[in-house]
PLY file of the C-alpha trace (Angstrom):
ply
format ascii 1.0
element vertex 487
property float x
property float y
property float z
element edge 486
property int vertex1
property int vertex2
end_header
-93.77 159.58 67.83
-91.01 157.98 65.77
-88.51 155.16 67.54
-85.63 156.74 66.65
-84.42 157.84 69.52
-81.81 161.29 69.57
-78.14 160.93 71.48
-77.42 163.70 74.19
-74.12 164.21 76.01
-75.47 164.43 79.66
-73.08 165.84 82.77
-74.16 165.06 85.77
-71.89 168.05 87.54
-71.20 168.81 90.82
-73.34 169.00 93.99
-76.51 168.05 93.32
-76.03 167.85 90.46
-75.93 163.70 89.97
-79.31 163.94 92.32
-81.37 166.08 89.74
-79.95 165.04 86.84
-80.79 161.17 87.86
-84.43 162.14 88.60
-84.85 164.28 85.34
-83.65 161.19 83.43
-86.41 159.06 85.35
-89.06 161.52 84.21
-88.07 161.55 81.16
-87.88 157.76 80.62
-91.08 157.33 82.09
-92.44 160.16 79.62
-91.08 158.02 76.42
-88.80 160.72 76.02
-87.27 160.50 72.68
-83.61 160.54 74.05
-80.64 158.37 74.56
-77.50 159.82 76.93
-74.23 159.55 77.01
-72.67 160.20 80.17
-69.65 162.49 80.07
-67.59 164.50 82.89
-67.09 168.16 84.09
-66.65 170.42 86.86
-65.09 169.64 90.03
-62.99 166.50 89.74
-62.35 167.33 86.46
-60.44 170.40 87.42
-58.78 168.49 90.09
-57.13 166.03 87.67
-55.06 168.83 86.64
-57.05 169.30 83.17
-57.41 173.38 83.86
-60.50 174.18 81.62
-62.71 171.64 83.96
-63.61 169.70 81.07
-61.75 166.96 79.68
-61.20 166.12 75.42
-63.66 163.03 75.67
-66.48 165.56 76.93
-66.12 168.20 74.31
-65.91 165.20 71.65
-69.48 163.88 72.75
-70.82 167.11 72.74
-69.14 168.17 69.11
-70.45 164.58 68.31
-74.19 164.66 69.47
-74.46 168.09 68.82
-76.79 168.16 72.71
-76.09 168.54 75.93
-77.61 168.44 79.20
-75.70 169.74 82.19
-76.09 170.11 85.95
-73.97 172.76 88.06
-70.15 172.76 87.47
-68.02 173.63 89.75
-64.57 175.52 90.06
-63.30 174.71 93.26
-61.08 177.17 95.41
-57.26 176.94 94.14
-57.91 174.40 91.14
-58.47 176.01 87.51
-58.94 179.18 85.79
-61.84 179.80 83.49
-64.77 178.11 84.71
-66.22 174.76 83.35
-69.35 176.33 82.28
-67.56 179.48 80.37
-65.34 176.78 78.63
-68.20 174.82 77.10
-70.09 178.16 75.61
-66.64 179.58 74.36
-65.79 176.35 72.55
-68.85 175.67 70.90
-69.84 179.21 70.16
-73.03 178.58 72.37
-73.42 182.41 71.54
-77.26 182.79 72.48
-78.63 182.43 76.04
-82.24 181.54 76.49
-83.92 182.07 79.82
-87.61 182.08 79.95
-89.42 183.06 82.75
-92.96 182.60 83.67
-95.15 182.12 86.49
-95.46 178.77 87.65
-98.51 177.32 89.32
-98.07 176.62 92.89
-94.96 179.16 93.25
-96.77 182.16 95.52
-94.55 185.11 94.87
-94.99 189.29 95.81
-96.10 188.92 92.02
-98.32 186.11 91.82
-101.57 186.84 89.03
-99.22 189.12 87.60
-99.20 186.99 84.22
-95.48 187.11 83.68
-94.52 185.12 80.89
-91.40 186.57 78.95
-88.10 185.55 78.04
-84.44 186.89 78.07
-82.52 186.82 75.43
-78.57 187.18 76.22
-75.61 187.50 73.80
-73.06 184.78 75.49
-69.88 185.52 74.29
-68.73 188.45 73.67
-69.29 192.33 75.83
-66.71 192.44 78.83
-67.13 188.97 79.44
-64.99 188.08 76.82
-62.38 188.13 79.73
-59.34 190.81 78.08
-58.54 192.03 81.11
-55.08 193.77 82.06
-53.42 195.51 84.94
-52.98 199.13 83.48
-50.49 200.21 86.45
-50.44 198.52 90.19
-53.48 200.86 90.65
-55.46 200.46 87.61
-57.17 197.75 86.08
-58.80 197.64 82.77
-61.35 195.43 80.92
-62.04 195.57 76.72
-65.83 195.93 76.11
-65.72 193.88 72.75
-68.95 194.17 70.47
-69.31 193.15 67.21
-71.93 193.99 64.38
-72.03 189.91 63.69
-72.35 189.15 67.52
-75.42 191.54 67.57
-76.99 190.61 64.25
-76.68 186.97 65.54
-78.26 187.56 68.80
-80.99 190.39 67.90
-82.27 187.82 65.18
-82.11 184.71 67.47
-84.25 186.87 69.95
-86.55 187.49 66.84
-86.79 184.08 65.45
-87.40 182.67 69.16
-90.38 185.38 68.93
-92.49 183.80 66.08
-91.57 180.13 67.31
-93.27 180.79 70.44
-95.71 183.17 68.94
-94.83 186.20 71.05
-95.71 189.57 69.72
-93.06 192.23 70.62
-88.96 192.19 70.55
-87.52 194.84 73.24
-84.00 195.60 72.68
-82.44 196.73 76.05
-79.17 198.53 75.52
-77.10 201.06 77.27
-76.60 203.08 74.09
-76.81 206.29 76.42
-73.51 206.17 77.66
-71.69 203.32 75.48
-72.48 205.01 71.94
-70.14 202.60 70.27
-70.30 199.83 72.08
-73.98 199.72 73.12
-75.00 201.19 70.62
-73.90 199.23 67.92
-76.38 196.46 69.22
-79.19 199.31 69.07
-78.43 199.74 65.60
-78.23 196.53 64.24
-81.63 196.30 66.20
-83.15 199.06 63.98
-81.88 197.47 60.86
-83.30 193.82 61.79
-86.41 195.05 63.12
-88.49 195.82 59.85
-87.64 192.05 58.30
-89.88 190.77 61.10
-92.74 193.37 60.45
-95.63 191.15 62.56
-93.24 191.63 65.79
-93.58 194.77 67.18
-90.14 196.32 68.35
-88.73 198.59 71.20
-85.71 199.64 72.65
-85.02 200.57 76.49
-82.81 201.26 78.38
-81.34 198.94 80.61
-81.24 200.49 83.80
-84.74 201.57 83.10
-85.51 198.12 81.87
-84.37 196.77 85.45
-86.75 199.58 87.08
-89.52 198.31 84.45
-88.92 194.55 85.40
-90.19 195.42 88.49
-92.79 197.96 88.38
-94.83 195.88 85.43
-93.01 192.67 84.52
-95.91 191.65 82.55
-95.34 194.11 79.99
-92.53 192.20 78.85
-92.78 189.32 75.76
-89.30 188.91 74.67
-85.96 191.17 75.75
-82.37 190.49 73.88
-79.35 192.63 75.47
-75.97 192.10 75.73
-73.40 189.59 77.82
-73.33 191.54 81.17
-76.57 193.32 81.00
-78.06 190.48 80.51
-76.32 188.46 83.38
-77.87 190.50 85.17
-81.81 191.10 84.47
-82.34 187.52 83.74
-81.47 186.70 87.74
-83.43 189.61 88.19
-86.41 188.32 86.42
-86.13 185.02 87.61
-86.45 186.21 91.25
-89.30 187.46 90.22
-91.27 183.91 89.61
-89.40 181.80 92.20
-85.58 182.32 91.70
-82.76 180.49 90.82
-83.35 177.01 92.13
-86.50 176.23 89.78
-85.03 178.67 86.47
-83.57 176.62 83.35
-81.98 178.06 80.35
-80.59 176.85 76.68
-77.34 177.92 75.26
-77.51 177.26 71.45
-74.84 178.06 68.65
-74.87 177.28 64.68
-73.39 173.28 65.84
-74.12 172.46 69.32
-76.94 173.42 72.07
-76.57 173.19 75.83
-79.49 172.96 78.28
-78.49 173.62 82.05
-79.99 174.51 85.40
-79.19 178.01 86.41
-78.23 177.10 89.85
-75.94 176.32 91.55
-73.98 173.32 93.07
-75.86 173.81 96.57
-72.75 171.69 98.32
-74.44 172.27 101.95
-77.35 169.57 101.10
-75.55 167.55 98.25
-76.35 163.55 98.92
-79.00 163.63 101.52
-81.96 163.59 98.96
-83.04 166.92 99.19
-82.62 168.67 95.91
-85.12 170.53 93.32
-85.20 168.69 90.11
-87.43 171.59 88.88
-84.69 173.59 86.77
-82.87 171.12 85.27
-86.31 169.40 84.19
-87.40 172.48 82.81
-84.47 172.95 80.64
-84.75 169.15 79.75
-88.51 169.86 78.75
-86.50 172.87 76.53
-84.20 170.60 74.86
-87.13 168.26 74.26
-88.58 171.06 72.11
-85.30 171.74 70.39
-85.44 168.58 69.01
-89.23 168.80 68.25
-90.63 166.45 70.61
-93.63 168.83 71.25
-95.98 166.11 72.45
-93.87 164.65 75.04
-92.20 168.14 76.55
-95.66 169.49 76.78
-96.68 165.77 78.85
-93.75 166.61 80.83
-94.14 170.09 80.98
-97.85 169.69 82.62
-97.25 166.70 85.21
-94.52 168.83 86.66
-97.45 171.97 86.67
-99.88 169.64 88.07
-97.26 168.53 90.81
-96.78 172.29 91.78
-100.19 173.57 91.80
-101.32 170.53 94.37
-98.74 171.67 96.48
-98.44 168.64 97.97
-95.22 166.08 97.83
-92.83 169.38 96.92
-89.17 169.63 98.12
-88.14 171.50 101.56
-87.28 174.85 99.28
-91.03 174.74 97.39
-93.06 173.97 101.13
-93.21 175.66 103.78
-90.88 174.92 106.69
-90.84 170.77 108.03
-93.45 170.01 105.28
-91.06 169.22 102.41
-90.32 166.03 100.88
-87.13 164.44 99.17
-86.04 164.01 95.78
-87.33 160.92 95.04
-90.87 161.52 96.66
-90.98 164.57 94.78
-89.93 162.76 90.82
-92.63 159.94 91.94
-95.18 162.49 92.05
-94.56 164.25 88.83
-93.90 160.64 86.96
-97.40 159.85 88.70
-98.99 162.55 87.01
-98.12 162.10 83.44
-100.29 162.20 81.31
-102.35 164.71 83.30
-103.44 168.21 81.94
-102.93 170.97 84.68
-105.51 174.01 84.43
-102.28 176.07 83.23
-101.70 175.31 79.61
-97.96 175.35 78.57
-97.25 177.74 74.87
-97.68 177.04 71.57
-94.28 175.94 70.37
-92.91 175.73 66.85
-89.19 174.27 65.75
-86.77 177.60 66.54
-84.76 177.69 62.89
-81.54 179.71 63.71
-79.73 181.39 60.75
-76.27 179.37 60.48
-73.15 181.77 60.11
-70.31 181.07 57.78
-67.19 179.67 58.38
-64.94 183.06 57.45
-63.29 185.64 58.88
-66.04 188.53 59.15
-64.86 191.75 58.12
-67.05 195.02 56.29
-64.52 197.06 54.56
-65.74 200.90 54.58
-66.05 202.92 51.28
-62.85 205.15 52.56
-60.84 205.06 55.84
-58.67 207.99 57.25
-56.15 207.74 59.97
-56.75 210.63 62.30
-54.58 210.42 65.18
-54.01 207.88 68.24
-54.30 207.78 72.08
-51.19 207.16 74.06
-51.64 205.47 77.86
-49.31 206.51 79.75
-47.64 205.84 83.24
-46.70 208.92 85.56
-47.44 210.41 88.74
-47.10 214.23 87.10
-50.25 216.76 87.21
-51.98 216.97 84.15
-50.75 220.37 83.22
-46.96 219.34 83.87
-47.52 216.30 81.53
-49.54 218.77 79.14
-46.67 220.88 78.56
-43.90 218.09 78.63
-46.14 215.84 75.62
-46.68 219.33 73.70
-42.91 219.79 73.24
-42.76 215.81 72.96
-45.23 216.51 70.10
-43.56 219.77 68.55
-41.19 218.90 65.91
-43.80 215.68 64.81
-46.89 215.72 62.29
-49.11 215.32 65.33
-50.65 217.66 67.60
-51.72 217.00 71.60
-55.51 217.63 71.25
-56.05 216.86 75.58
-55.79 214.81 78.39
-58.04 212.52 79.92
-57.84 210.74 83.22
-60.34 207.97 83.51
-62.72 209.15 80.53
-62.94 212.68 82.32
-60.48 215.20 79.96
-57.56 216.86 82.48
-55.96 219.10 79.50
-56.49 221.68 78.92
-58.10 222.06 81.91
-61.96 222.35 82.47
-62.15 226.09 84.67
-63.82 224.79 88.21
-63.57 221.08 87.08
-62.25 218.86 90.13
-61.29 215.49 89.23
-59.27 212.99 91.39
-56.38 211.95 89.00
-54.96 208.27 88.98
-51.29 207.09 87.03
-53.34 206.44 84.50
-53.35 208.72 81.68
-54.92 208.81 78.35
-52.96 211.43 75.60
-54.44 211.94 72.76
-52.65 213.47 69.88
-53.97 214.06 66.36
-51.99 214.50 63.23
-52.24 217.85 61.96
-53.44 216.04 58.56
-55.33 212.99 58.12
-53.77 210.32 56.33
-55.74 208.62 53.79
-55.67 204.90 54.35
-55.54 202.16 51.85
-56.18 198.60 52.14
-52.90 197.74 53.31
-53.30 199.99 56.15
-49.81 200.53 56.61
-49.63 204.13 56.12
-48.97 206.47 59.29
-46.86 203.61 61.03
-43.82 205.62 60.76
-45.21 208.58 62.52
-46.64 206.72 64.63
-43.27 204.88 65.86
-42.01 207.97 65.88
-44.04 209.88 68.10
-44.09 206.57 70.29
-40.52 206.78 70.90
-40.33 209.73 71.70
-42.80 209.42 74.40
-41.50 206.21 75.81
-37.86 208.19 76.05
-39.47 210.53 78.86
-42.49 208.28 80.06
-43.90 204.66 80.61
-46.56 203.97 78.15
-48.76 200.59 77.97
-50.77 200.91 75.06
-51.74 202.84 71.82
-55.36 203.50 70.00
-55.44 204.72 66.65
-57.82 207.01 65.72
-59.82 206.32 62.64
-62.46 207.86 60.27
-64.86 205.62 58.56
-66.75 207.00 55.52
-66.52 210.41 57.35
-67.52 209.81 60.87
-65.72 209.50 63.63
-64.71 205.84 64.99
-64.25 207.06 68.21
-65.93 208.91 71.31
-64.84 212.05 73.21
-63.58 212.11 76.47
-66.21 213.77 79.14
-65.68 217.45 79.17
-63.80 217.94 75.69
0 1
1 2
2 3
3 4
4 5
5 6
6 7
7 8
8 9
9 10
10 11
11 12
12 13
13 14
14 15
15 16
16 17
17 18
18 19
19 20
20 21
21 22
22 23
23 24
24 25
25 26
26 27
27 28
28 29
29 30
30 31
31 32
32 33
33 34
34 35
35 36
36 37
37 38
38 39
39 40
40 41
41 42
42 43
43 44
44 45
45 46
46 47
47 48
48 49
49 50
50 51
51 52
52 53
53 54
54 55
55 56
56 57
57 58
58 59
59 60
60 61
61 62
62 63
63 64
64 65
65 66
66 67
67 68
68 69
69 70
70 71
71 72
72 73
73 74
74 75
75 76
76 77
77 78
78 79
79 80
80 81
81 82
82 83
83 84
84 85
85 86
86 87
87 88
88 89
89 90
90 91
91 92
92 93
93 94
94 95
95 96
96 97
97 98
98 99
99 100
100 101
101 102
102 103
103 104
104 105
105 106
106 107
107 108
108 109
109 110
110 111
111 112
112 113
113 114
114 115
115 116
116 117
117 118
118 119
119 120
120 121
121 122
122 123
123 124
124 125
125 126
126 127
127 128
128 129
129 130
130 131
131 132
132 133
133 134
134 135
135 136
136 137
137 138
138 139
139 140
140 141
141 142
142 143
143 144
144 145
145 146
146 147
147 148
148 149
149 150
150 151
151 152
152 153
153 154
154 155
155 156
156 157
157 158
158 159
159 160
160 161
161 162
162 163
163 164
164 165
165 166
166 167
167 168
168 169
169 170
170 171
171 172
172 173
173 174
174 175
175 176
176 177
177 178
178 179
179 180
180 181
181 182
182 183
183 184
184 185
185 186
186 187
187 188
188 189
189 190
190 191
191 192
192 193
193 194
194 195
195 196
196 197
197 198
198 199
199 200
200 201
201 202
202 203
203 204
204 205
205 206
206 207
207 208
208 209
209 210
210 211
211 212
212 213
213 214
214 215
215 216
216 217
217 218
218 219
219 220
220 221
221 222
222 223
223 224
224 225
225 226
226 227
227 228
228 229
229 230
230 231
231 232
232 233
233 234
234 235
235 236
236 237
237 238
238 239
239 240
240 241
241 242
242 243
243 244
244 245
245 246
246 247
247 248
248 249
249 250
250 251
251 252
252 253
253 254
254 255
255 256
256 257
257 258
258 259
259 260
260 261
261 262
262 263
263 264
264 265
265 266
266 267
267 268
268 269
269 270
270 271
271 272
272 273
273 274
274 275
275 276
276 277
277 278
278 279
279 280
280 281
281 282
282 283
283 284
284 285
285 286
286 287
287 288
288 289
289 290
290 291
291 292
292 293
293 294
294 295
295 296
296 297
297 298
298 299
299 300
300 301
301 302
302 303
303 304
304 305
305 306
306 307
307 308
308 309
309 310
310 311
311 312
312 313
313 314
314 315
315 316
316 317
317 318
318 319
319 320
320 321
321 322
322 323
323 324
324 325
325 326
326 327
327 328
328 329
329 330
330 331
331 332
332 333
333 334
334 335
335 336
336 337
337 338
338 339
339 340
340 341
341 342
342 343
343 344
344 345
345 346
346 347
347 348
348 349
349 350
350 351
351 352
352 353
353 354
354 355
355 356
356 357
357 358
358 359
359 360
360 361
361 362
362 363
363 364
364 365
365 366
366 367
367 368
368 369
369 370
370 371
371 372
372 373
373 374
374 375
375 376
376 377
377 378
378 379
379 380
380 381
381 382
382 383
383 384
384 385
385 386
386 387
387 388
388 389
389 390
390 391
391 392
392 393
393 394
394 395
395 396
396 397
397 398
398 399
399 400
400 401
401 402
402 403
403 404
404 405
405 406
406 407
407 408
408 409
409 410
410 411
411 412
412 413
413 414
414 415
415 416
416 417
417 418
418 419
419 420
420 421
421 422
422 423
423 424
424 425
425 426
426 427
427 428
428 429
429 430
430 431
431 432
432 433
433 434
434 435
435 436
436 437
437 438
438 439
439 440
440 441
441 442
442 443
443 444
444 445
445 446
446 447
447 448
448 449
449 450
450 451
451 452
452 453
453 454
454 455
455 456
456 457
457 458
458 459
459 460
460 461
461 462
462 463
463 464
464 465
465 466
466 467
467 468
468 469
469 470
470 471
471 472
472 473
473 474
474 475
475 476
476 477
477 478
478 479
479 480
480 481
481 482
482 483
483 484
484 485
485 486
């Protein structure tokens, strides 16, 4: 093992967080870990400085510096802040893909224990609804922009394929809700079926994700690999992870094209912070991750099986790994797992090789189609009329303009014309859509139709209260859109 020793931006967080991340560091400085830190601040007092992101300049600039990070819980506490600590660090870096692995772990008796899970998630980690556009529509309704993007699914779909062959997994499932979200969804579905065939000795799937939640449980071990999007993802990686143990022993890696950030999945745990009782076990997995990352194989698998060892005796475990009034503390527990270095536990960890992620350029990314059309927009609207009075009053609106009211829909469901038997409870929240009565080619300046457009507008806005406007495009011939349910 070379001397030269790799610097990592460590923050010790909130809660317990100063507990486990002081006994990870002992392991790994008994291991020879390859590592120097750099202490740094987030989280809690942070936020209560008045610095509203929860993590101070000097923080980001040893992260953008040494390129690592190692991080306990954050916290945002109750009436300090906005965006939380943790999203701030993956939206500034561009931490955009979210490893969680999850595997059975000797010593950790579970409803599936034997089952042989050993899989990983693969979440996209900054973009789908969690992107955070949000807006109040009316006082009633709220709404939330599902943004997806062809780059932000290439990126992650080949991240989860790339993480494949360095751990020598065999199959890619891409878990999408293309059913329903055709545009959205979907587009991660298709980039999917374009990536697949460049990595022809994977095998490749697609589910979806409700029925990959149903799957997760009925045969977990079926699973190698699974990339999804933000929120789906969220969600079946707690899922899985209850599966072999939950939160408290789960780590993950956040990694972008500059900067990677390895973190415990739990929590701050307040209610036993400073009385010695925490669970290293997460954020010393995810320090046995960023070990790899850097390509110290030797000493994360040493790590890796003195903390297996450690389980599978069962003996010298915290309160939340034994069973009631037979748990030990923090530092009982690290002095065991230091003591067994060096040890090889009957549960061999994975063949690893260096994870090469493709770096994205520094540009604007845009894919001009071979021909755009302008085909008509969507008008929200304000008003507390029935859909058939606001049908008629938007057709005359519409009468003496190069636009045409093709229907009405009221929270995706279409009100106008009406659907014969159709019973749907209406909110102020309408969505008009009105197409021009001929498509207007558009060029690259894209300016064309804005006069109409500003026309029609006005006229609306004379009679009603209107929050935003969609236009409606054609791209090489298909449709850019989807149809409301019921059109």
């Amino acid at each position: 093992m070379s001397a030269t020793k790799t610097k990592v931006t460590a923050l010790p967080g909130d809660g317990i967080g100063p507990e486990v991340m002081a006994a990870t560091m002992r392991i790994l400085e008994a291991a020879n870990a390859p590592v120097e830190w750099e202490m740094a601040e987030g989280g809690a007092e942070v936020f209560k400085k008045g610095i509203i992101t929860g993590v101070p300049r000097e923080t980001l600039d040893s992260i953008a510096r040494n390129g690592l990070a190692l991080k306990s819980p954050l916290e945002t506490p109750v009436g300090y802040g906005g965006k939380s600590a943790n999203v701030t660090l993956r939206k500034h870096f561009e931490l955009y893909a979210n490893i969680r692995p999850v595997r059975e772990l000797p010593g950790i008796t579970t409803p599936y224990t034997g089952r042989g899970i050993d899989m990983v998630i693969v979440r996209e980690n900054v973009e789908d609804v969690y992107a955070g556009i949000e807006h109040m529509q009316t006082t009633t309704v709220a709404q939330c922009l599902k943004l997806m993007t062809a780059p932000g699914c290439e990126r992650i779909i080949r991240a989860a394929y790339e993480l494949a062959l360095a751990e020598e997994r065999k199959k890619v499932t891409t878990a999408t809700k293309a059913n329903i979200m055709k545009l959205t969804e979907g587009l991660m579905k298709r980039v999917a079926e374009m990536v697949a065939p460049e990595f022809a000795s994977l095998k490749s799937d697609h589910i979806i994700i409700d029925n990959c939640a149903h799957q997760l449980v009925i045969k977990p071990e079926a699973f190698d690999v699974i990339v999804t999007s933000n929120m789906n993802g969220d969600i079946i990686s707690d899922l899985a992870a209850g599966l072999v143990g939950g939160l408290g022993i789960a780590p993950s890696s956040n990694l972008g094209d500059h900067a990677a950030m390895f973190e415990a999945v739990h929590g701050s745990a307040p209610d036993i912070a400073g009385k010695g009782l925490a669970n290293p076990t997460a954020l010393l997995s995810a320090a046995i991750m960023l070990l790899r990352h850097i390509g110290a194989f030797d000493v994360a698998a040493t790590v890796e099986q003195a903390l297996f060892i450690t389980l599978a005796e069962g003996k010298n475990l915290t309160g939340d790994l034994s069973p009631r009034g037979h748990g030990v503390g923090t530092l009982a527990y690290t002095d065991k797992i230091i003591a067994n270095l060096g040890r090889t536990s009957n549960q061999p960890s994975r063949s690893y090789k260096k994870l090469e992620l493709k770096t994205w350029p520094k540009l604007t990314a845009h894919s001009e189609p071979n021909a755009r059309e302008l085909v008509g927009i969507d008008v929200f609207l304000e008003t507390d009329l029935g859909a058939e009075e606001l049908g008629k009053a938007l057709e005359a609106i519409a009468q003496d303009s190069p636009f045409v009211l093709n229907g009405i829909s009221n929270r995706g469901v279409q009100v106008y014309p009406p659907n014969e038997g159709q019973q749907t409870f209406l909110v102020d929240h309408f969505a008009s859509r009105f197409m021009f009565k001929k498509p207007i080619p558009l060029s690259a300046s894209k300016s064309e139709g804005q006069p109409e457009i500003s026309y029609l507008v006005q006229r609306i806005g004379a009679k009603f209260t209107w929050m935003h406007i969609e236009k409606l495009q054609r791209f090489d011939g298909k449709d850019a859109f989807e149809r409301p349910q019921g059109a």
